[in-house]
C-alpha positions as CSV (number, residue, x, y, z in Angstrom):
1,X,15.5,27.4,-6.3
2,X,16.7,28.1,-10.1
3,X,14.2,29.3,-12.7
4,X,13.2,26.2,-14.5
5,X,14.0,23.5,-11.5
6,X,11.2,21.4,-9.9
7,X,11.4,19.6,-6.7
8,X,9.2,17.0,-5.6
9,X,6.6,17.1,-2.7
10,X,8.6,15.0,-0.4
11,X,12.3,15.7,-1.1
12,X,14.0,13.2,1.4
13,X,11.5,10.3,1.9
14,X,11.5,8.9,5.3
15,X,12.9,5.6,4.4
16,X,13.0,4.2,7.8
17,X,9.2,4.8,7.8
18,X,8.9,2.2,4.9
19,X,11.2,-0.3,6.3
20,X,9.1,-0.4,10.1
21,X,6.1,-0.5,8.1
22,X,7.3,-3.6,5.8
23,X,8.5,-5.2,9.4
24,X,5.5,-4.4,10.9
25,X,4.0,-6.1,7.9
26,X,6.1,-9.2,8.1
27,X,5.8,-9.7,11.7
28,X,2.1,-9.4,11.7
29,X,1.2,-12.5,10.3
30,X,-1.1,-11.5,8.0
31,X,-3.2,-14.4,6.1
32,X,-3.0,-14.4,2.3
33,X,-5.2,-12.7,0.8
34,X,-6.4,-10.6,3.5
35,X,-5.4,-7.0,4.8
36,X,-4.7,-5.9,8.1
37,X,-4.9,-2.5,9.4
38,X,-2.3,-1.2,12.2
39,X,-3.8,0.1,15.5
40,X,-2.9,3.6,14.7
41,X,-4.3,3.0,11.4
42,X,-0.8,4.3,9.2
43,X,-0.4,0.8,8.3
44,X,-2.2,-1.5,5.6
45,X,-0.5,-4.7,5.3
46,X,-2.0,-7.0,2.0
47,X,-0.1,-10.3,1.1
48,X,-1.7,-12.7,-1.0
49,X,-3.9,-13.0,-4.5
50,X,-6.0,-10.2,-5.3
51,X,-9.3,-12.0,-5.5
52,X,-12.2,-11.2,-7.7
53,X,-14.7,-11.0,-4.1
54,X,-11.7,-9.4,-2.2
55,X,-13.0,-7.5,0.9
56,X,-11.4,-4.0,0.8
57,X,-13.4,-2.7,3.9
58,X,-10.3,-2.4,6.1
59,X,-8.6,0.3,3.2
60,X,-11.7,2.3,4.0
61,X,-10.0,3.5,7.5
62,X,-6.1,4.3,6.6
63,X,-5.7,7.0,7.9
64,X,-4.1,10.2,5.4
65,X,-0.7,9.8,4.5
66,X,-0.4,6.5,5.4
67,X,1.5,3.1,4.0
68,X,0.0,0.5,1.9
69,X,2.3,-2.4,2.2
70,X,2.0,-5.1,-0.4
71,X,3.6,-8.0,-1.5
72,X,1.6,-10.1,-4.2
73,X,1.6,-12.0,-7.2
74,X,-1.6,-10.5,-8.8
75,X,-5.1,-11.3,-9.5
76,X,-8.1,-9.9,-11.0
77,X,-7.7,-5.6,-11.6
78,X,-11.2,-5.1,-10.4
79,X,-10.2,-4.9,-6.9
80,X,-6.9,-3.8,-7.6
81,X,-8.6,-0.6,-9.3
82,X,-11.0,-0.1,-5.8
83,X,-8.2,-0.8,-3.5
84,X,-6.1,1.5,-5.4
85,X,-8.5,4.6,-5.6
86,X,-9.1,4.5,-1.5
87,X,-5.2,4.6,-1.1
88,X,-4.9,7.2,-3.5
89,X,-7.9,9.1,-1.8
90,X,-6.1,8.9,1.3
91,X,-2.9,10.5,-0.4
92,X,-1.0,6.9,0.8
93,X,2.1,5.9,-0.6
94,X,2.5,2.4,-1.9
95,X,5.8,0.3,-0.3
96,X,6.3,-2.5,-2.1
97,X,7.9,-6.1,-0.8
98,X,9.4,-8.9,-2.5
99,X,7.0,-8.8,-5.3
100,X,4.6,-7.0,-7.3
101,X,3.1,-8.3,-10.5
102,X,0.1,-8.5,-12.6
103,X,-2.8,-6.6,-11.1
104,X,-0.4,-5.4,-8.4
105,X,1.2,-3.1,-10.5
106,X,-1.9,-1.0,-10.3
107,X,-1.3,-0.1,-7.0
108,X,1.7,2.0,-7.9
């Protein structure tokens, strides 16, 4: 590496990762509004509002280094904030789908 060049962390992402995660996502049929964890627990699919009483239990047990797959059109930033910290905690990277706005954003 050359004086005065950074790299990142992660130079070549494992896009195929985040695309069987967002299908996993898809296909799992998760209700609006709630979360649902994969069995290996890489996975945390959300889809929906982010409701001010929002159960966030199920980010507890992502495993590190996991996906956070979300799709929403916002909500209230409490939750967001608390949702966000646990991914963060758990160095997970945040794969967004289709949309992202509002409170959302502070998951990225």
């Amino acid at each position: 590496m050359l004086p005065g060049t950074g790299h990142s962390q992660q130079d070549f992402p494992d896009r195929e990762r985040y695309y069987r995660a967002v299908e996993f996502c898809r296909g799992a049929h998760v209700f609006p509004g709630s979360m649902l964890l994969s069995p290996d627990k890489l996975i945390l699919c959300f889809d929906g509002v982010i409701a001010r009483d929002m159960d966030v239990s199920a980010a507890k047990d992502l495993g590190d280094n996991g996906l956070f797959v979300v799709r929403s059109p916002g909500g209230y930033p409490g939750p967001a904030m608390t949702l966000s910290d646990i991914v963060r905690d758990r160095h997970g990277t945040v794969v967004v789908y289709d949309d992202c706005i509002s409170a959302c954003a502070l998951f990225s």
